[in-house]
Backbone as a chain_set.jsonl record, in Angstrom:
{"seq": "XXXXXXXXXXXXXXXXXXXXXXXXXXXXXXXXXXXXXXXXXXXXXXXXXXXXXXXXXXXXXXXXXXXXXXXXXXXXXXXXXXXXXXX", "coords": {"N": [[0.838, -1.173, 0.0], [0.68, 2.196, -1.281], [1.711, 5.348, 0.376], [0.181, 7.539, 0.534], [-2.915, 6.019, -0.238], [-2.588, 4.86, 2.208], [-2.498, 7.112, 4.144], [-4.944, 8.118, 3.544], [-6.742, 6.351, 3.988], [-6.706, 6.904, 6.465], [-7.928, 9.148, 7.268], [-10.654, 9.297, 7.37], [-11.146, 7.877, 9.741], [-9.268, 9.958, 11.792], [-10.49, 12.57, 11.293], [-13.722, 14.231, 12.365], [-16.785, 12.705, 13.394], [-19.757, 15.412, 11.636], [-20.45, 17.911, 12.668], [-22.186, 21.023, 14.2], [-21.462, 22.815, 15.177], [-18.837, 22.28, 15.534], [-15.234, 21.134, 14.488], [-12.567, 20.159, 12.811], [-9.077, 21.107, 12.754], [-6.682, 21.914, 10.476], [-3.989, 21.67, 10.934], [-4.183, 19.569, 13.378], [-5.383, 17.801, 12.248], [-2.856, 17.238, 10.878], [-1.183, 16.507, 13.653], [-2.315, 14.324, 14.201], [-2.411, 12.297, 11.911], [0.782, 11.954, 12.041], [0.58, 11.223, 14.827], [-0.738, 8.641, 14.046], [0.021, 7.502, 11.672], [3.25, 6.979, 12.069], [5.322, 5.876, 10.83], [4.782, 7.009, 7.981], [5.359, 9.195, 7.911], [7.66, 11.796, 7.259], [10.683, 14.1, 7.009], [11.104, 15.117, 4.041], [11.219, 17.766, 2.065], [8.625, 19.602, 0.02], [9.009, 20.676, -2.923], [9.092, 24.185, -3.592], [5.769, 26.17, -5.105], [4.59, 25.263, -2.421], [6.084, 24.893, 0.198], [5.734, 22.867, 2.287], [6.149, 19.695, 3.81], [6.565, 17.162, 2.144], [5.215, 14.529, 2.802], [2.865, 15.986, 3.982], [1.941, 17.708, 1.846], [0.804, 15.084, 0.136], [-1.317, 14.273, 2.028], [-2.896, 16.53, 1.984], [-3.604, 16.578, -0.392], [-4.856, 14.406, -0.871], [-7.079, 14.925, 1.261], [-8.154, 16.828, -0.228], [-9.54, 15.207, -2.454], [-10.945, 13.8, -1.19], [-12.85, 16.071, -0.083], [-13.98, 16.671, -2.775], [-15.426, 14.292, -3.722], [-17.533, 14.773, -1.782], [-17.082, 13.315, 0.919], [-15.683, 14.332, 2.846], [-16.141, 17.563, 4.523], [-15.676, 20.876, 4.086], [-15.176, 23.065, 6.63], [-15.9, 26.265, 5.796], [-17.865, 27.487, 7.184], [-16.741, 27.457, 9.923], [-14.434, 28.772, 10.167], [-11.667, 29.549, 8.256], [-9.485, 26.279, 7.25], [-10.788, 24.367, 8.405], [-12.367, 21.347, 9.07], [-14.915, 18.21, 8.629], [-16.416, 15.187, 9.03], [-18.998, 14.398, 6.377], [-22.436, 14.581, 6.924]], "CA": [[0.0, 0.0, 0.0], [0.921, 3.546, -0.975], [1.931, 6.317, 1.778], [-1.32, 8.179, -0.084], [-3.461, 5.229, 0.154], [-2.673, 4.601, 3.706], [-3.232, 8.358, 5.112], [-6.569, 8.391, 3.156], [-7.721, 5.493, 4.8], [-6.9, 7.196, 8.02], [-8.15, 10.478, 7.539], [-11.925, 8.984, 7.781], [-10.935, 7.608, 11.134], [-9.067, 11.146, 11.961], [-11.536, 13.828, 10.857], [-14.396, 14.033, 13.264], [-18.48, 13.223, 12.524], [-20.333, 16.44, 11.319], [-21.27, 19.001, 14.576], [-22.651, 22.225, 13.167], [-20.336, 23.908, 16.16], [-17.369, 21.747, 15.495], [-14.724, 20.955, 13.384], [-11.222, 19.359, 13.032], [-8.243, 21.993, 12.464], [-5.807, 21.021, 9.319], [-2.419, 21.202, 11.755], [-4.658, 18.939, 14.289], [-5.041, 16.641, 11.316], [-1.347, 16.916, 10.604], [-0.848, 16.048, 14.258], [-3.552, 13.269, 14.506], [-1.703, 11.378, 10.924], [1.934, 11.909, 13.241], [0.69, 9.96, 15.78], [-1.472, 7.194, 13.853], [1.29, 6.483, 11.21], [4.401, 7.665, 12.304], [5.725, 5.494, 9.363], [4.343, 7.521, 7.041], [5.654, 10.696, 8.164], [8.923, 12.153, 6.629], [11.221, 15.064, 6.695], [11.541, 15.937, 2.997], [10.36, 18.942, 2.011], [8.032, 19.703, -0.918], [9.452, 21.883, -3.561], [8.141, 25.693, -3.569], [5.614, 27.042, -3.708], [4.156, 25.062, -1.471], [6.678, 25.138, 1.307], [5.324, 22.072, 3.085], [6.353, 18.609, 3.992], [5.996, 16.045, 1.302], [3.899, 14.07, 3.195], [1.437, 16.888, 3.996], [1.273, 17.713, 0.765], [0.088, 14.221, -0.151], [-2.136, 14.434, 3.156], [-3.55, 17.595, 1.624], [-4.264, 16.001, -2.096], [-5.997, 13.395, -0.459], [-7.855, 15.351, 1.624], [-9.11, 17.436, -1.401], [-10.087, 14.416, -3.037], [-12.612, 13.434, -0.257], [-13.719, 16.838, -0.484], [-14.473, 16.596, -4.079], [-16.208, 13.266, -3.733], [-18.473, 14.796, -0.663], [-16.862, 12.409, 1.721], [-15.452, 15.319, 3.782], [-16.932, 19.124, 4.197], [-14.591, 22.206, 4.288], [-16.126, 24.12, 6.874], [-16.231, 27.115, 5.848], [-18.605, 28.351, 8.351], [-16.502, 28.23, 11.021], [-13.367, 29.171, 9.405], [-10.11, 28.522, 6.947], [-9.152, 25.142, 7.467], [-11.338, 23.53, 9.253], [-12.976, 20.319, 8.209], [-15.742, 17.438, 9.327], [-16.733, 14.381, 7.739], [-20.127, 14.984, 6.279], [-23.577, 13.655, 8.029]], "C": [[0.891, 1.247, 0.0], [0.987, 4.513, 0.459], [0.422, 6.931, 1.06], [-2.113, 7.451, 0.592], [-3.779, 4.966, 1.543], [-3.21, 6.014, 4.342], [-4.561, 8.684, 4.363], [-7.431, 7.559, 3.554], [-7.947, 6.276, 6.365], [-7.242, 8.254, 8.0], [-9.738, 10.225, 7.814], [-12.144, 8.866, 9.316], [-10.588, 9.005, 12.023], [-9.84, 12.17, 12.359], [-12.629, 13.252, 11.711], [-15.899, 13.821, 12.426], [-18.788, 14.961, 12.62], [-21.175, 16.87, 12.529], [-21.188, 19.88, 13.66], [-21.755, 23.124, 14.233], [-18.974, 23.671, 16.42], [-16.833, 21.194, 14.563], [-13.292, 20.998, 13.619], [-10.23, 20.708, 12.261], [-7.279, 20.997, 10.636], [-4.408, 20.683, 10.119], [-2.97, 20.13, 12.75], [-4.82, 17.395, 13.2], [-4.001, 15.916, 10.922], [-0.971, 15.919, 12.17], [-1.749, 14.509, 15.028], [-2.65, 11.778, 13.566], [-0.423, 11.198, 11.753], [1.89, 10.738, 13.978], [0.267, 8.402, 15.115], [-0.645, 6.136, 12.926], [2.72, 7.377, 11.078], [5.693, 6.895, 11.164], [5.451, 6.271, 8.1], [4.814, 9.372, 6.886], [7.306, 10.793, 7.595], [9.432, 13.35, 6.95], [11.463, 15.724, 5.133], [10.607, 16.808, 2.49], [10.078, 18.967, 0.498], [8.488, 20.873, -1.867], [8.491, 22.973, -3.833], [7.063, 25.718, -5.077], [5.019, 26.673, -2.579], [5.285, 25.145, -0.112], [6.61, 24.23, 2.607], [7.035, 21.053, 3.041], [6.223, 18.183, 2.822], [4.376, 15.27, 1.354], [2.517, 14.489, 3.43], [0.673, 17.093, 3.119], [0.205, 16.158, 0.018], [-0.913, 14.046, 0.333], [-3.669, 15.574, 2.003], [-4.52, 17.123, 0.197], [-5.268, 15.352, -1.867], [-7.316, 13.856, 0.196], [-8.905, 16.408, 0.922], [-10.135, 16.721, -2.202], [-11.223, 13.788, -2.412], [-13.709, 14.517, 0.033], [-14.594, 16.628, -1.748], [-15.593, 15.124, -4.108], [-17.378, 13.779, -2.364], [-18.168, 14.33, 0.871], [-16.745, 13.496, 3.104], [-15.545, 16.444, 3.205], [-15.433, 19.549, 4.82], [-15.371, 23.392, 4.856], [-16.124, 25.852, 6.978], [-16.656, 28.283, 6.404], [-18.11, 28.389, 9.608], [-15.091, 28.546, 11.195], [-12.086, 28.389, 8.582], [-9.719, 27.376, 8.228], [-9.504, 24.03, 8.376], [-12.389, 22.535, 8.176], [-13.523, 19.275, 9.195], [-16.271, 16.176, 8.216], [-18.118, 14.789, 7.503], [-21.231, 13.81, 7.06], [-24.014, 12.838, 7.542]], "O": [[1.688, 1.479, 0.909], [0.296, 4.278, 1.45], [-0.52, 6.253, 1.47], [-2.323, 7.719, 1.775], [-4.913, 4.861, 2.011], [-4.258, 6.027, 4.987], [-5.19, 9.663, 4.763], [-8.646, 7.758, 3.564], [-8.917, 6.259, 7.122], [-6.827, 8.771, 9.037], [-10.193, 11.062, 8.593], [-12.971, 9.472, 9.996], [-11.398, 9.309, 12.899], [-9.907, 12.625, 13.501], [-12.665, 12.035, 11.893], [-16.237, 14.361, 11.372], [-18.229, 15.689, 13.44], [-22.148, 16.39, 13.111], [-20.511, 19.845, 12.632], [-21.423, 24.245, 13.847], [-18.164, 24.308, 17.092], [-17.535, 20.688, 13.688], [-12.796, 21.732, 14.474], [-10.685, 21.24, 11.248], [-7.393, 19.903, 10.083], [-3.816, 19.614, 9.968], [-1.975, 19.529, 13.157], [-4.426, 16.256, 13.448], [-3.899, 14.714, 10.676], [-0.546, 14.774, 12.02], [-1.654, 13.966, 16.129], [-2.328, 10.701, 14.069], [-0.454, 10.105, 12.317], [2.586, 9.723, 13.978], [0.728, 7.321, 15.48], [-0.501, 4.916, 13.003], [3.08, 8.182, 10.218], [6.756, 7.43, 10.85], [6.134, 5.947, 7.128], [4.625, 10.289, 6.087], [8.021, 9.791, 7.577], [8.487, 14.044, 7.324], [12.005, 16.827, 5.069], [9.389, 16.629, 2.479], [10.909, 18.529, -0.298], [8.29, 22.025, -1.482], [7.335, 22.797, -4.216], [7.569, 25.292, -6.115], [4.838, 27.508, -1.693], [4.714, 25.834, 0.733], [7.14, 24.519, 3.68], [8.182, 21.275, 2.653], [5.579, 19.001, 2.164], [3.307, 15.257, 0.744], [1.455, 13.891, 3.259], [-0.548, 16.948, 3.069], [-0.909, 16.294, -0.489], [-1.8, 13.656, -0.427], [-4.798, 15.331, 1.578], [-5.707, 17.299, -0.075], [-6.376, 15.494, -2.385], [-8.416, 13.402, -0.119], [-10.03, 16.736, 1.3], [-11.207, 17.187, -2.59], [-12.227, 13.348, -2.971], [-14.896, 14.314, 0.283], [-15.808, 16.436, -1.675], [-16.659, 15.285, -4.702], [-18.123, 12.858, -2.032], [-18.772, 14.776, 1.847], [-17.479, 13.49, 4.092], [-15.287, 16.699, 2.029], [-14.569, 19.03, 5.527], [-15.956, 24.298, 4.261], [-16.304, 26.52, 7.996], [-16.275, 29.451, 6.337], [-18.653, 29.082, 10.469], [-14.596, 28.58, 12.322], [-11.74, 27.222, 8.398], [-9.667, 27.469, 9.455], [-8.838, 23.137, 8.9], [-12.923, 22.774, 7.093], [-13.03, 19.173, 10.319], [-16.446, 16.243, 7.0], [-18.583, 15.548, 8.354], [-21.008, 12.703, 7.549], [-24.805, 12.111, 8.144]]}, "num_chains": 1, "name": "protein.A"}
C-alpha cells in the first residue's frame, strides 16, 4: 500500500463526525496522521511554492479528493481550514 493510500484510509478515522459547532483543524489533522502512522511521516520537504512537507502535501491532495467526492466538508462556516466528515 501507498503512503497516499494509507493516510486516506486514516483520515476517515481522523476527521471528526459532522457538529454544526465543530470541526477538526488542518495542523490537528497533521498532528492526529503523526501519531497514527508515524511510518508515514517524513522530513523531505516539498518543492516551492508550497513550502510544506511532502507528506502533507500528499495528506492535503488526499484530503481534497474526499472533499471533491463529498466524503469530507470544508467548513467554511466556522473558518479557513477547518474540516468534518459529512452527516
Amino acid at each position: 500500500m501507498t503512503r497516499r493510500a494509507e493516510i486516506r484510509g486514516m483520515l476517515s478515522d481522523v476527521i471528526p463526525p459532522f457538529d454544526p459547532n465543530a470541526a477538526m483543524a488542518l495542523r490537528d489533522i497533521y498532528r492526529a496522521i503523526e501519531q497514527a502512522l508515524p511510518h508515514c511521516v517524513d522530513d523531505e520537504p516539498d518543492p516551492p511554492p508550497s513550502h510544506g512537507l511532502r507528506w502533507q502535501h500528499e495528506l492535503r491532495w488526499e484530503l481534497e479528493t474526499l472533499v471533491t467526492t463529498g466524503e469530507v466538508l470544508r467548513r467554511k462556516d466556522l473558518g479557513r481550514g477547518l474540516y468534518s466528515l459529512s452527516p
